[in-house]
HTML snippet that shows the backbone in 3Dmol.js (N, CA, C, O; Angstrom):
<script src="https://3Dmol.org/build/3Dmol-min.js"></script>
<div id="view" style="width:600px;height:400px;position:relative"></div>
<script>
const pdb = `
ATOM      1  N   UNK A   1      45.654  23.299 -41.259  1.00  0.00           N
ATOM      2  CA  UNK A   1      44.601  22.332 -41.549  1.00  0.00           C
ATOM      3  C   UNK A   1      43.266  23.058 -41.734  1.00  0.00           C
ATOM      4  O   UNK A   1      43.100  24.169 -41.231  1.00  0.00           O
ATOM      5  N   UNK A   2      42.412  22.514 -42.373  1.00  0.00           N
ATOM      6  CA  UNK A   2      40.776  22.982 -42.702  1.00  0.00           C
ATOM      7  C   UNK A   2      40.172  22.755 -41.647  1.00  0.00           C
ATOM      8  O   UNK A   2      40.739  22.027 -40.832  1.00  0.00           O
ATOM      9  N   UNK A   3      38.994  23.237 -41.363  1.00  0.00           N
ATOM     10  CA  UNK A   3      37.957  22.566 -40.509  1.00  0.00           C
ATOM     11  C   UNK A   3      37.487  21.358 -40.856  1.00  0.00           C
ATOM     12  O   UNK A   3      37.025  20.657 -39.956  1.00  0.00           O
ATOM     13  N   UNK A   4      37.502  20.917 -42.069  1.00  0.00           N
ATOM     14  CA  UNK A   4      36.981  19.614 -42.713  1.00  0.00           C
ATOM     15  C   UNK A   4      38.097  18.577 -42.037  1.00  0.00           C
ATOM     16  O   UNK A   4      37.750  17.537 -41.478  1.00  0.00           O
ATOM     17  N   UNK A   5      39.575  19.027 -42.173  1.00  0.00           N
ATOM     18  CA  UNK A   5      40.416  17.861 -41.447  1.00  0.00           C
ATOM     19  C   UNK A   5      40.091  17.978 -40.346  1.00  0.00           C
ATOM     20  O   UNK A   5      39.362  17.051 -39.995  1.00  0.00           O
ATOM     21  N   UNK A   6      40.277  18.672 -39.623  1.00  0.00           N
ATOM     22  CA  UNK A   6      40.368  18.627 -37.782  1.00  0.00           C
ATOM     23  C   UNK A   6      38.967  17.968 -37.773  1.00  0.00           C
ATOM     24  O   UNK A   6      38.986  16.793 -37.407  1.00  0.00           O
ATOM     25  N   UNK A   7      38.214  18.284 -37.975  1.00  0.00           N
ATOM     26  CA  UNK A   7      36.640  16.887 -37.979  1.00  0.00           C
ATOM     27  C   UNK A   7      37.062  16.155 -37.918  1.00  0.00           C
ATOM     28  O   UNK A   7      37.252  15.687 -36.796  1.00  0.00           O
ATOM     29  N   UNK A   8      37.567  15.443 -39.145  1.00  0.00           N
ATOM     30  CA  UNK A   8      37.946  14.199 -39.451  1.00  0.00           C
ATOM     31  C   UNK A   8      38.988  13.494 -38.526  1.00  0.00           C
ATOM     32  O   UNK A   8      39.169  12.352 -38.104  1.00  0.00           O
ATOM     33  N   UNK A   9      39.460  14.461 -38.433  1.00  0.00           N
ATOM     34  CA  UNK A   9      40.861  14.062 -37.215  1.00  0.00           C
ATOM     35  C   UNK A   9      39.987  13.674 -35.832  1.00  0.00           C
ATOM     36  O   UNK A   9      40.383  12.559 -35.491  1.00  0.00           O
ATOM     37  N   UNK A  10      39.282  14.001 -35.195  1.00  0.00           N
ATOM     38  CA  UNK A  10      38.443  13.921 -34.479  1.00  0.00           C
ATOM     39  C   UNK A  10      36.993  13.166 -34.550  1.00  0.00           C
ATOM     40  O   UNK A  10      36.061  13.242 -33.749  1.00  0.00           O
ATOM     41  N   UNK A  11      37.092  12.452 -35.702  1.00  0.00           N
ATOM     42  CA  UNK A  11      35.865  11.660 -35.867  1.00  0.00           C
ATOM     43  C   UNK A  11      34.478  12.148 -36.240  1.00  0.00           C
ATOM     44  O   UNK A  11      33.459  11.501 -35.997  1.00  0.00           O
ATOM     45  N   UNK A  12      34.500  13.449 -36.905  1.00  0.00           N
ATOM     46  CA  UNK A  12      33.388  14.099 -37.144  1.00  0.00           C
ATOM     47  C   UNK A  12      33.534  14.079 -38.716  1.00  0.00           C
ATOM     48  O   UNK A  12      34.391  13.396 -39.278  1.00  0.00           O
ATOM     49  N   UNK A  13      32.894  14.647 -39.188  1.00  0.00           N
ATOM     50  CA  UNK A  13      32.173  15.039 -40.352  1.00  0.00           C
ATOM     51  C   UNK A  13      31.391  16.044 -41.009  1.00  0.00           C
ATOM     52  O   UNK A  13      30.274  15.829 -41.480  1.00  0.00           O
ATOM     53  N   UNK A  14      32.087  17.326 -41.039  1.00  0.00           N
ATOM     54  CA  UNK A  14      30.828  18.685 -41.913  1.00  0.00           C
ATOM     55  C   UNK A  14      30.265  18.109 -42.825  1.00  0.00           C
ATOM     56  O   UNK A  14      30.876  17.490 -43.697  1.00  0.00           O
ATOM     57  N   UNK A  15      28.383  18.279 -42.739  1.00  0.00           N
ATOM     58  CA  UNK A  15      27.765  17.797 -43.487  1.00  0.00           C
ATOM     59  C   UNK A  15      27.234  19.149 -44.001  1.00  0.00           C
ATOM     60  O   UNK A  15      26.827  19.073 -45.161  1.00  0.00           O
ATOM     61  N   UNK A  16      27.137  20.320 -43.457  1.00  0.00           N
ATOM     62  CA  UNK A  16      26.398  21.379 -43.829  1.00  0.00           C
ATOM     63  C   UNK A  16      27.263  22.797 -43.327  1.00  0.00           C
ATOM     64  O   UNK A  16      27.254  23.219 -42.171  1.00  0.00           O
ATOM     65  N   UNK A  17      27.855  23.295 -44.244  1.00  0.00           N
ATOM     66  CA  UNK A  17      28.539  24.785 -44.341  1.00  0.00           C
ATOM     67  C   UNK A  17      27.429  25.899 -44.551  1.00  0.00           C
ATOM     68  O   UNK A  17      26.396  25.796 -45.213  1.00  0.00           O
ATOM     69  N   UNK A  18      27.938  27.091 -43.759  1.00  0.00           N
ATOM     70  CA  UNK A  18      27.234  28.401 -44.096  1.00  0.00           C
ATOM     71  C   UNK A  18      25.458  27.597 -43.874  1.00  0.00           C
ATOM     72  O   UNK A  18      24.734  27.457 -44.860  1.00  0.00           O
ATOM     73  N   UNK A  19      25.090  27.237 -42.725  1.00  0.00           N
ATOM     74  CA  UNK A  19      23.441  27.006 -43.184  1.00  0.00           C
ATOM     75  C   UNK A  19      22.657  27.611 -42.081  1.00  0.00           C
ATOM     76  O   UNK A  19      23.097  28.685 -41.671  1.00  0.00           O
ATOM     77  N   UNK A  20      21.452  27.087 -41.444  1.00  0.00           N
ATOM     78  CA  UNK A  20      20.787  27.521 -40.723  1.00  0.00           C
ATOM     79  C   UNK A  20      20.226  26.543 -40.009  1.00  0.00           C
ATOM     80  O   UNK A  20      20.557  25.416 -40.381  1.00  0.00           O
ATOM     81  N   UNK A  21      18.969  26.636 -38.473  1.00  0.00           N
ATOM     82  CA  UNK A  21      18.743  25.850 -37.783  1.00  0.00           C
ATOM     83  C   UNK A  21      17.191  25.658 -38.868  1.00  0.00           C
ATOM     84  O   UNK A  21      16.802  24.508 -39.069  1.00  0.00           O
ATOM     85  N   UNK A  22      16.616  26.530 -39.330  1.00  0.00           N
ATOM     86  CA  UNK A  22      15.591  26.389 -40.187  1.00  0.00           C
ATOM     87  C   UNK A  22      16.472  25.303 -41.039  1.00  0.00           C
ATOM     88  O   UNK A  22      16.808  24.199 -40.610  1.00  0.00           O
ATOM     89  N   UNK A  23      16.756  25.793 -42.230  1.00  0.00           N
ATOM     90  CA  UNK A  23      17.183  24.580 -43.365  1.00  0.00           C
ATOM     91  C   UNK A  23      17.787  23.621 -42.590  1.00  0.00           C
ATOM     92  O   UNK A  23      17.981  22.765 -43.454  1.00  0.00           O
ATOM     93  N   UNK A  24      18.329  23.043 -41.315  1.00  0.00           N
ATOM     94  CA  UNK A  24      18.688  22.069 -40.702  1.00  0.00           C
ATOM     95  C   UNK A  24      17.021  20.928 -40.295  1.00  0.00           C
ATOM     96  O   UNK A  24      16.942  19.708 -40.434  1.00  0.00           O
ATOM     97  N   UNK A  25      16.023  21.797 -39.840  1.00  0.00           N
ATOM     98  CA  UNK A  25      15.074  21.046 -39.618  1.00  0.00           C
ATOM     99  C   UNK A  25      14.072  20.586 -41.001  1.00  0.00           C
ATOM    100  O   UNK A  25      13.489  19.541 -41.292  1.00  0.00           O
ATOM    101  N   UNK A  26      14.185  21.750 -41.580  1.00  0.00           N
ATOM    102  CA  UNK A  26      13.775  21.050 -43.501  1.00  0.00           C
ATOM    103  C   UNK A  26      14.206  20.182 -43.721  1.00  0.00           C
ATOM    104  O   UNK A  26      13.391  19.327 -44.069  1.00  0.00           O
ATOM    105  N   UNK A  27      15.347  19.833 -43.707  1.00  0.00           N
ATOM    106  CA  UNK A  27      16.137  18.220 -44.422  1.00  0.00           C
ATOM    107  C   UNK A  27      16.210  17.351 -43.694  1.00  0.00           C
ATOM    108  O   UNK A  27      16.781  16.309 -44.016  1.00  0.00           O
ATOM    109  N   UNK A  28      15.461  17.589 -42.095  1.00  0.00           N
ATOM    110  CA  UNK A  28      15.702  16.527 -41.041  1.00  0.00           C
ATOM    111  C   UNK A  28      15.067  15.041 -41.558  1.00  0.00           C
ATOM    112  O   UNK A  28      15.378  13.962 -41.054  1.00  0.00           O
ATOM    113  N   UNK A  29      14.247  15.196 -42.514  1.00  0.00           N
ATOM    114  CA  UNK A  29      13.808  13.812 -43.039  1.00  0.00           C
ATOM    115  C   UNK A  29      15.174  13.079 -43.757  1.00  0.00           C
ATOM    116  O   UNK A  29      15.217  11.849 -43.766  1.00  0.00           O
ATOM    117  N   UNK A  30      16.212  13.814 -44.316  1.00  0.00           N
ATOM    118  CA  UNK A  30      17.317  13.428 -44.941  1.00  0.00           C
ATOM    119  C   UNK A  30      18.742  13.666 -44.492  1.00  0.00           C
ATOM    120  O   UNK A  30      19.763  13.643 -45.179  1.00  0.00           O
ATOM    121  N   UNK A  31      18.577  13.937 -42.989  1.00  0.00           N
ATOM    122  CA  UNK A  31      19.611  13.932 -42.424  1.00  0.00           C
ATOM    123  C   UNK A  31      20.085  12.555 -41.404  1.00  0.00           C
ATOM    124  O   UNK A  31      19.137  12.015 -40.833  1.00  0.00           O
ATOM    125  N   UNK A  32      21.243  12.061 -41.187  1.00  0.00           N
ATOM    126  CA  UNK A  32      20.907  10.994 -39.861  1.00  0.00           C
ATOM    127  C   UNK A  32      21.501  11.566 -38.638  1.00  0.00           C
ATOM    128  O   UNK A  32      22.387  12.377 -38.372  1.00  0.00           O
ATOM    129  N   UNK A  33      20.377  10.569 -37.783  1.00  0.00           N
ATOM    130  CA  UNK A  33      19.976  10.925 -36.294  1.00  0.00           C
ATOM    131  C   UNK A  33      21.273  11.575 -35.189  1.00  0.00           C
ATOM    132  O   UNK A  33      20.909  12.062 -34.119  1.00  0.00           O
ATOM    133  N   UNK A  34      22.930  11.529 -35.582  1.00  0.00           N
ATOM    134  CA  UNK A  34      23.281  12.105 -34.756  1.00  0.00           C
ATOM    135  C   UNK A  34      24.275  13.155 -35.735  1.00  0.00           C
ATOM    136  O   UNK A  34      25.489  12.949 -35.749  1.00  0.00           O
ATOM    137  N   UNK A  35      23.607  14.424 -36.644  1.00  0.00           N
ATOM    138  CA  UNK A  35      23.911  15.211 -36.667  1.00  0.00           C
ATOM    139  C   UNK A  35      23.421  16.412 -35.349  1.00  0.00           C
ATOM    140  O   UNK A  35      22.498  16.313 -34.541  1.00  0.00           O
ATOM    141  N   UNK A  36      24.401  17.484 -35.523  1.00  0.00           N
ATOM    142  CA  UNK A  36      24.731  18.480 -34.429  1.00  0.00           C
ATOM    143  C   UNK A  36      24.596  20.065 -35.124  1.00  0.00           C
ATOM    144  O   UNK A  36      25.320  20.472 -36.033  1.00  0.00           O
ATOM    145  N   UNK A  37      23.748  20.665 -34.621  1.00  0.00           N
ATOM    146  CA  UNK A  37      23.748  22.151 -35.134  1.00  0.00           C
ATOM    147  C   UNK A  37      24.832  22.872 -34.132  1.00  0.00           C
ATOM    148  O   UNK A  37      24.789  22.929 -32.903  1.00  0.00           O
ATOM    149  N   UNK A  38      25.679  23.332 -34.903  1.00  0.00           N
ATOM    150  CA  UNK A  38      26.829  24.214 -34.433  1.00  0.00           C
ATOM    151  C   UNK A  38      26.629  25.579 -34.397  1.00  0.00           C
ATOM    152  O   UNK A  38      26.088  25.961 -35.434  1.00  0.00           O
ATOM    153  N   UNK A  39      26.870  26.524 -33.555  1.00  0.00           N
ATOM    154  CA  UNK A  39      26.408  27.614 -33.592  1.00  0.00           C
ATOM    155  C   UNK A  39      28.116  28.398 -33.102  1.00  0.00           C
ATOM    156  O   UNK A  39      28.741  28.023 -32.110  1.00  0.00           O
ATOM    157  N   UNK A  40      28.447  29.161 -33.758  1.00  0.00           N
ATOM    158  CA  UNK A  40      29.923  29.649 -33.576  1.00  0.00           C
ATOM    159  C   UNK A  40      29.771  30.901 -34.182  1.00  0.00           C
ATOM    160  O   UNK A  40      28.913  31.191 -35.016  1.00  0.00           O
ATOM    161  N   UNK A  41      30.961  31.897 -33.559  1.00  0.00           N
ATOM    162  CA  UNK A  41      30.977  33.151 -34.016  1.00  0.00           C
ATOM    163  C   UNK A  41      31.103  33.569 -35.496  1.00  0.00           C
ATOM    164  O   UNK A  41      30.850  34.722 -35.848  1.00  0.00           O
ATOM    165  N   UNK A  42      31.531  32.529 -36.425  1.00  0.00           N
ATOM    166  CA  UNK A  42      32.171  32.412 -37.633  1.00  0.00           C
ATOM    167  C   UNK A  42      30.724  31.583 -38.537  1.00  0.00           C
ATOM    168  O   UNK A  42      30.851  31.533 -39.761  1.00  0.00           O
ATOM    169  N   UNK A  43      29.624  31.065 -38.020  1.00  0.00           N
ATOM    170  CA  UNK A  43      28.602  30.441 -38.733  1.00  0.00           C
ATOM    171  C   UNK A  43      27.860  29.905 -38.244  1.00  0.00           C
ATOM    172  O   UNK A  43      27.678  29.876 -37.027  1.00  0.00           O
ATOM    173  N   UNK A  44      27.313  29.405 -38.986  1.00  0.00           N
ATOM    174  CA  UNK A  44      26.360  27.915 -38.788  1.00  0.00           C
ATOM    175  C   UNK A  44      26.469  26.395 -39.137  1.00  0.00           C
ATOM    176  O   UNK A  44      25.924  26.304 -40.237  1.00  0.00           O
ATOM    177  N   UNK A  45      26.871  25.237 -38.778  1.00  0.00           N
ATOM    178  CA  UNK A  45      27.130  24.281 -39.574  1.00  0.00           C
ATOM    179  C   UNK A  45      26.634  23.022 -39.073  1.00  0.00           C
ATOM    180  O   UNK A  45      26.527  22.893 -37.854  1.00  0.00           O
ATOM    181  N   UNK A  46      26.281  21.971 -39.929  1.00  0.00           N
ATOM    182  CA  UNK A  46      25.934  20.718 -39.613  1.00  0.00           C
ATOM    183  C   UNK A  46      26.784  19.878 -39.580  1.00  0.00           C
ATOM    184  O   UNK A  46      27.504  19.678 -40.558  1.00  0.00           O
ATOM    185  N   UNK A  47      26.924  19.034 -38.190  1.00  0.00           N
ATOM    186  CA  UNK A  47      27.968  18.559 -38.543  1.00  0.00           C
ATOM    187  C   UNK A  47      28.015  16.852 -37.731  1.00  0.00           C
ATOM    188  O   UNK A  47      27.486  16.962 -36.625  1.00  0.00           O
ATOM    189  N   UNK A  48      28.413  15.617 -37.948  1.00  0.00           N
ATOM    190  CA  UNK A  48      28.052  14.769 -38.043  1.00  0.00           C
ATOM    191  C   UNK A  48      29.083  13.985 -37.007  1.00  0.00           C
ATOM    192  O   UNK A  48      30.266  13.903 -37.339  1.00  0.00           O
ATOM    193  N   UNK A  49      28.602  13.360 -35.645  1.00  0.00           N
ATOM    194  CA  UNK A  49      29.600  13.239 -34.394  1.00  0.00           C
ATOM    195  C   UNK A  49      29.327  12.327 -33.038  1.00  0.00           C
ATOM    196  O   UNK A  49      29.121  12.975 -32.012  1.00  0.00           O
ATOM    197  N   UNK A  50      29.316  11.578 -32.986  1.00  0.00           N
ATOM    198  CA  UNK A  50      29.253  10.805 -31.726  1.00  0.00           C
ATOM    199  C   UNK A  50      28.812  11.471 -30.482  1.00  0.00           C
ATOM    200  O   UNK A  50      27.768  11.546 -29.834  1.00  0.00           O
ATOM    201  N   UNK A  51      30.077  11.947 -30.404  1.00  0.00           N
ATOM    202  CA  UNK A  51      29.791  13.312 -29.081  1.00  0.00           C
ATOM    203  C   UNK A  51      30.048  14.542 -29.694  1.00  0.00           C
ATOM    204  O   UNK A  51      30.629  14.829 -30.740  1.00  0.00           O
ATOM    205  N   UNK A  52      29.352  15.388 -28.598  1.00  0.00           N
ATOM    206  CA  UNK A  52      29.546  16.698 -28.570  1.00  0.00           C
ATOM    207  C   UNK A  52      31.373  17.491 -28.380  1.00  0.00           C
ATOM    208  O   UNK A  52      31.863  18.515 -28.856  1.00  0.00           O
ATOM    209  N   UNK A  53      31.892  16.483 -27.524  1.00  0.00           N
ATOM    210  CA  UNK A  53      33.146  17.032 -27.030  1.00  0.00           C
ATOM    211  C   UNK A  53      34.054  17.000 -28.203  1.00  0.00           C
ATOM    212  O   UNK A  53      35.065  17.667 -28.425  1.00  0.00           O
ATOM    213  N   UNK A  54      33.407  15.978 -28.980  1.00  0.00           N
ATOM    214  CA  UNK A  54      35.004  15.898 -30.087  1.00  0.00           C
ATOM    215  C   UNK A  54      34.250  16.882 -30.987  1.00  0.00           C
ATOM    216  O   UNK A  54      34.717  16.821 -32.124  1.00  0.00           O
ATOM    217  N   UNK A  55      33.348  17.681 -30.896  1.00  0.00           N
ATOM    218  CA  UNK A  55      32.987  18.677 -32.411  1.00  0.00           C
ATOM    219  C   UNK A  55      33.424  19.974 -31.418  1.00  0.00           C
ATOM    220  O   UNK A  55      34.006  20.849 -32.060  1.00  0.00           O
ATOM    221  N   UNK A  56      33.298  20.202 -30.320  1.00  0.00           N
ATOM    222  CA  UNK A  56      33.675  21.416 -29.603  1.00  0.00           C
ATOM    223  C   UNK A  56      35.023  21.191 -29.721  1.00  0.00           C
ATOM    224  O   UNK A  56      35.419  22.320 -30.013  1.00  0.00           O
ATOM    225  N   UNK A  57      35.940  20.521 -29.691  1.00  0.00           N
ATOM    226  CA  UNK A  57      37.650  20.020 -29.403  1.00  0.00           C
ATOM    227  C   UNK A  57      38.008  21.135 -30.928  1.00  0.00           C
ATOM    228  O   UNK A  57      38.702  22.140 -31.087  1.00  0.00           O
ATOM    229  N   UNK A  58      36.997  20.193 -31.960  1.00  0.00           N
ATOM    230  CA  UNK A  58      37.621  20.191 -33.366  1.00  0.00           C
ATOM    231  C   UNK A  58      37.471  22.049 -33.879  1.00  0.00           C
ATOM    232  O   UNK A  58      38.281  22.619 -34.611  1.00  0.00           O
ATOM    233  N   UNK A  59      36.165  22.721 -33.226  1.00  0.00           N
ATOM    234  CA  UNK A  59      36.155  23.847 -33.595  1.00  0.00           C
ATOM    235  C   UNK A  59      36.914  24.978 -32.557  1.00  0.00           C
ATOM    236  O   UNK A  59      37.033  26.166 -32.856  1.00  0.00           O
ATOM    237  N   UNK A  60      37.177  24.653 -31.869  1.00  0.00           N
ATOM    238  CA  UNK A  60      37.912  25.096 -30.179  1.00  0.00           C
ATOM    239  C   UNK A  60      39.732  25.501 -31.147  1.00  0.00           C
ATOM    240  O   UNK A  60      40.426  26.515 -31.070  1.00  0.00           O
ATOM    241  N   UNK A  61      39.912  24.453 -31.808  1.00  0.00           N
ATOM    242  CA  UNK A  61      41.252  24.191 -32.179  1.00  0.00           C
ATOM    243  C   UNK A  61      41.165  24.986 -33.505  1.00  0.00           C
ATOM    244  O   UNK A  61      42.238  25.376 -33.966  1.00  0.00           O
ATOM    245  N   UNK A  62      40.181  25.237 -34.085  1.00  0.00           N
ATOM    246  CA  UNK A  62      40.147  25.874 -35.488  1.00  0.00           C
ATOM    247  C   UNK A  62      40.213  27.776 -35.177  1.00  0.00           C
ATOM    248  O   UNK A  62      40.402  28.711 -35.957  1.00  0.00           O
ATOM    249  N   UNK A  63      39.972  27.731 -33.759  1.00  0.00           N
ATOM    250  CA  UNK A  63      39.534  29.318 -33.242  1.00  0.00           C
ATOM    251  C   UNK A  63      38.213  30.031 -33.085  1.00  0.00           C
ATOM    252  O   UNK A  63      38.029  31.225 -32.850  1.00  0.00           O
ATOM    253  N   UNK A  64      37.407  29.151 -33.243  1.00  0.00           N
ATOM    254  CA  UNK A  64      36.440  29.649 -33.019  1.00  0.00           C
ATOM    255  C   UNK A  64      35.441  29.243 -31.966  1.00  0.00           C
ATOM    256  O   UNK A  64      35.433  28.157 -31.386  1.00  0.00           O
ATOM    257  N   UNK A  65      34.643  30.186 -31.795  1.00  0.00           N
ATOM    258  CA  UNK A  65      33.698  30.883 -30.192  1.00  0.00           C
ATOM    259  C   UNK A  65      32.547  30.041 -30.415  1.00  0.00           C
ATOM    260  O   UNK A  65      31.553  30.234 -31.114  1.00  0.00           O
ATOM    261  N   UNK A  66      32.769  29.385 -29.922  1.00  0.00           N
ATOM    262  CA  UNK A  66      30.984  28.396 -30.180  1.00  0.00           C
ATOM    263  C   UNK A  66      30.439  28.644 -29.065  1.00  0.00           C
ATOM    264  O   UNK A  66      30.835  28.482 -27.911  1.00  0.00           O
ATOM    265  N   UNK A  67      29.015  29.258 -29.714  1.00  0.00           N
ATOM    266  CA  UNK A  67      27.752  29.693 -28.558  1.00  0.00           C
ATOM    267  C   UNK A  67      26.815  28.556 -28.233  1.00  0.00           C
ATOM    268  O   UNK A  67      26.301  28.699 -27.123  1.00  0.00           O
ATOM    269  N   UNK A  68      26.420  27.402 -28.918  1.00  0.00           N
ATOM    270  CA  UNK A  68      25.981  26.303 -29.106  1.00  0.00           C
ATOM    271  C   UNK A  68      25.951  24.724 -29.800  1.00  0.00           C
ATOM    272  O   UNK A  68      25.624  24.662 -30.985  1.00  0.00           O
ATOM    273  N   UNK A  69      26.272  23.513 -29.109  1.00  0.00           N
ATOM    274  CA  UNK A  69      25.564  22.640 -29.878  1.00  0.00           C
ATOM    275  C   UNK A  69      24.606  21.758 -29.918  1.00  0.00           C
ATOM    276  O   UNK A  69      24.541  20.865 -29.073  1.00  0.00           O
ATOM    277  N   UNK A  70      23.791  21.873 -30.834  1.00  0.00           N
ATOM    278  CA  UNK A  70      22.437  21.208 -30.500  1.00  0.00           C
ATOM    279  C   UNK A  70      22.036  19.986 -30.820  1.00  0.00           C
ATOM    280  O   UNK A  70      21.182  20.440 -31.582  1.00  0.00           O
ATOM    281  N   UNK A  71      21.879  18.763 -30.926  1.00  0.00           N
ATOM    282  CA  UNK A  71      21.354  17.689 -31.706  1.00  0.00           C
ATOM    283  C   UNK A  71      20.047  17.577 -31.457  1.00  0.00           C
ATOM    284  O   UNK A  71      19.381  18.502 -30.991  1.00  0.00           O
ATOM    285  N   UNK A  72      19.440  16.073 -31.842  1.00  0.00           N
ATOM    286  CA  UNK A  72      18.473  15.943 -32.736  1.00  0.00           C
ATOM    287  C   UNK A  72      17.535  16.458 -33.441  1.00  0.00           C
ATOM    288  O   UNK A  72      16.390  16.875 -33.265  1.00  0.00           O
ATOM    289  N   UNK A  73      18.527  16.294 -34.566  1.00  0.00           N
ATOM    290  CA  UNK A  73      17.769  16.991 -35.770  1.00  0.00           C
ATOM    291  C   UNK A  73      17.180  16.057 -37.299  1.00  0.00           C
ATOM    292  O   UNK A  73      16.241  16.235 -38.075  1.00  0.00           O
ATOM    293  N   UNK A  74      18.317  14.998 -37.197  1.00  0.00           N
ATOM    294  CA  UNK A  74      17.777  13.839 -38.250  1.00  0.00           C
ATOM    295  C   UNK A  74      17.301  12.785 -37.740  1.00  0.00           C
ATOM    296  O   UNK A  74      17.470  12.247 -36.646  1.00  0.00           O
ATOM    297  N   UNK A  75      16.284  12.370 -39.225  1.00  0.00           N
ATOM    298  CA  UNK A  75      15.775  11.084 -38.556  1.00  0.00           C
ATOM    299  C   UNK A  75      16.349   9.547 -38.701  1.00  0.00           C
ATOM    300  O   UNK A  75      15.895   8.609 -38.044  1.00  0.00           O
ATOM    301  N   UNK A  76      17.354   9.439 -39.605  1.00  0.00           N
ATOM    302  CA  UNK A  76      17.781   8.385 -39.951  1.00  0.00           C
ATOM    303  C   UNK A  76      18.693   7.842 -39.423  1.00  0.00           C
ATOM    304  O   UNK A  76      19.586   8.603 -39.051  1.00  0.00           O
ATOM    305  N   UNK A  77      18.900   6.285 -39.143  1.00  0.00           N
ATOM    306  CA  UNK A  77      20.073   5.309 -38.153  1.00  0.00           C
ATOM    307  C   UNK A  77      21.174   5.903 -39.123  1.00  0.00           C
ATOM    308  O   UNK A  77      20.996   6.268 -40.285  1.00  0.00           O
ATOM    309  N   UNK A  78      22.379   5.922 -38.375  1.00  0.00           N
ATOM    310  CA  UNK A  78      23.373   6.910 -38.331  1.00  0.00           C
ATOM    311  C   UNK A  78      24.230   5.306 -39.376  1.00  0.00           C
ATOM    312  O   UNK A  78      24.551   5.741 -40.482  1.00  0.00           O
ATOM    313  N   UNK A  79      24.478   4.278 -39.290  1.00  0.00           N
ATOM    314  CA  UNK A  79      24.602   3.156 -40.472  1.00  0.00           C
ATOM    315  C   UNK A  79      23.642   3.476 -41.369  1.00  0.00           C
ATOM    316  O   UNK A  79      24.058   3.092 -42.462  1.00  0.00           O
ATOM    317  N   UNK A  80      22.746   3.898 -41.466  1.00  0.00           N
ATOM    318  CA  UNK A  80      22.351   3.414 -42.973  1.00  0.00           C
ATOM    319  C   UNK A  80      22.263   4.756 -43.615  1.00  0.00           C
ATOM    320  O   UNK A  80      21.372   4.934 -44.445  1.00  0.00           O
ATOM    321  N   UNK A  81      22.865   5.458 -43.402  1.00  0.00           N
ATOM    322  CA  UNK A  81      22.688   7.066 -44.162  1.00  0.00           C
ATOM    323  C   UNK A  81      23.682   7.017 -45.358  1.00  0.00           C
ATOM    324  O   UNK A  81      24.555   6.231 -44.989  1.00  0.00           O
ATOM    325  N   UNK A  82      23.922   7.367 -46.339  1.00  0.00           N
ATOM    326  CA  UNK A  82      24.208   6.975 -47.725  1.00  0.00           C
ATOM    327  C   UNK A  82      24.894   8.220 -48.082  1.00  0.00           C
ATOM    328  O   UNK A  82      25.110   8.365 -49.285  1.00  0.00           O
ATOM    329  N   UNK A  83      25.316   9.228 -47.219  1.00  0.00           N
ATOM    330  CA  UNK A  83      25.805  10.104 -47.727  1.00  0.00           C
ATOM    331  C   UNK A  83      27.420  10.687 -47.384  1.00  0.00           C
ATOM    332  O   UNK A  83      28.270   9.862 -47.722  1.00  0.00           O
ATOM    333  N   UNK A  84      28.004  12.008 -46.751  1.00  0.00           N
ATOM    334  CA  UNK A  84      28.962  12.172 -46.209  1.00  0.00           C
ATOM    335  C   UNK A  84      29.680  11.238 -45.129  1.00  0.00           C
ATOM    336  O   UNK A  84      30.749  11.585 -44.627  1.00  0.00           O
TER     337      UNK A  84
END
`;
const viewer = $3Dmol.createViewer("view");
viewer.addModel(pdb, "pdb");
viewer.setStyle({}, {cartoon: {color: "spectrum"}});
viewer.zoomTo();
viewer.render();
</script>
């Protein structure tokens, strides 16, 4: 499976591959309110989740070393976001 399924399998959502905590707070006007900055041995990614436990589960299971996850970073109600 991808990392994109096991998200999904888990109720998450990659909104942002290969990025940064800078370009995460640039788009925070166009991000919604419960994306998660992921910090793992393998990258950086944004990624879109209720809780924390099911995005650690989903990358835990993919193999990789996560050093951090951080939220609030967007500003928008997590219903009305129009995107991923």
């Amino acid at each position: 499976m991808t990392l994109s399924e096991v998200l999904a399998a888990n109720s998450c959502s990659l909104l942002l591959d290969k990025t940064s905590e800078i370009e995460i707070k640039d788009l925070a006007k166009d991000l919604p309110s419960d994306v998660h900055l992921v910090v793992t041995d393998k990258g950086v990614y944004g990624v879109r989740a209720a809780k924390a436990s099911d995005i650690f589960d989903s990358f835990y299971d993919e193999g990789h070393e996560i050093a951090e996850i951080k939220s609030g970073y967007g500003r928008i109600k997590p219903k009305l976001f129009q995107g991923n």
